[in-house]
N, C-alpha and C positions, 0 to 999 in steps of 0.2 A: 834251496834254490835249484838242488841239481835236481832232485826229487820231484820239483814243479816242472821247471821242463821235460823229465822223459815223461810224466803223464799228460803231458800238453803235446810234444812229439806222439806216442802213442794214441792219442784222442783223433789227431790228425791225419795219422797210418792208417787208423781204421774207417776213417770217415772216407781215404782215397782208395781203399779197398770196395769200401761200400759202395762209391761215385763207380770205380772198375768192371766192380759185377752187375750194375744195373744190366737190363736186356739194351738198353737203348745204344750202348756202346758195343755190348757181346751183337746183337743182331739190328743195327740200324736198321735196316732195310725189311723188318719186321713191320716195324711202325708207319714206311710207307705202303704196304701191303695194307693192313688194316684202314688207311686211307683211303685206297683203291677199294675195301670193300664195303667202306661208310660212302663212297661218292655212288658204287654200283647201288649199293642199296637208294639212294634217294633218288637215283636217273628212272630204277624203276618201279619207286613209288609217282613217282611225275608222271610218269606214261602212265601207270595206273590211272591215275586223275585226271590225265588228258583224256584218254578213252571214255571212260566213266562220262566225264563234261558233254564230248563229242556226242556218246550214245542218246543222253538228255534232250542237248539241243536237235538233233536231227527225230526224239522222236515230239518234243515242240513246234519245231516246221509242220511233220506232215499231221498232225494237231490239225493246226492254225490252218494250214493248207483245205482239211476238210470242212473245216467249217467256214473258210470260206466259198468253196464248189457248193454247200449246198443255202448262202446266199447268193449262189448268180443269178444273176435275172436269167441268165441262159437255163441255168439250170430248173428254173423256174417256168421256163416256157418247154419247157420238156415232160413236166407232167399235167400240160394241156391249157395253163392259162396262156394270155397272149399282153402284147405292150402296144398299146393304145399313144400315137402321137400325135399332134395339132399344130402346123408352125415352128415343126423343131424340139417342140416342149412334151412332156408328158405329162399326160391327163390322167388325174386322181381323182376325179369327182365326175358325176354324171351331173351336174349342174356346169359345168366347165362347158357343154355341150349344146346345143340348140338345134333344131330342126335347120336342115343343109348344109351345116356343119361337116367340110370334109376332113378327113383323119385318115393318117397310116394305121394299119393293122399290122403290127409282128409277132409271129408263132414262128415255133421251133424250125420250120420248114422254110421259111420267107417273109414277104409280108406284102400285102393288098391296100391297095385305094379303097374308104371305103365313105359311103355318104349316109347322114343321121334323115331320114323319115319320117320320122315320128317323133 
């Protein structure tokens, strides 16, 4: 029985030696460093990401931006067509039209009264 207890005492010493010497008790403050460089590292994997995101979508804006400019009707009256209106409405069809038929004309410049003749 003594023989069981001093290697059950023993067993015990070494396992409170072992729990002693870990880093975590020798250098607490170890472990929260290493925290400090797990949170650094992931703040600036995120701003990586945000950037990254950010650069995409702004350059999908000016995308979407150009290809809208080049459906404007403005933009469309700038390389020489013009916008034909009747009533408020705009005329798609040359049967829309009959002789006396008066109509705005609008080009990139303004736009005139104009009367059908023929």
């Amino acid at each position: 029985m003594k023989l069981a207890l001093s290697k059950k005492y023993e067993m015990l010493r070494l396992r409170i030696q072992k729990c002693l010497a870990s880093y975590v008790l020798k250098e607490p403050m170890k472990m929260v460093q290493n925290r400090y460089l797990l949170v650094d590292k992931y703040i600036k994997t995120l701003e990586n990401t945000i950037q990254v995101k950010e650069q995409k979508e702004k350059n999908r804006y000016v995308a979407l931006v150009a290809k809208l400019d080049t459906l404007s009707p403005l933009k469309t009256l700038t390389r020489g067509y013009a916008i034909i209106e009747r009533n408020g409405k705009m005329v798609k069809s040359v049967k829309d039209l009959k002789k006396g038929d008066e109509f705005d004309l609008k080009l990139v410049d303004g736009s005139k009264k104009a009367v059908i003749e023929k």
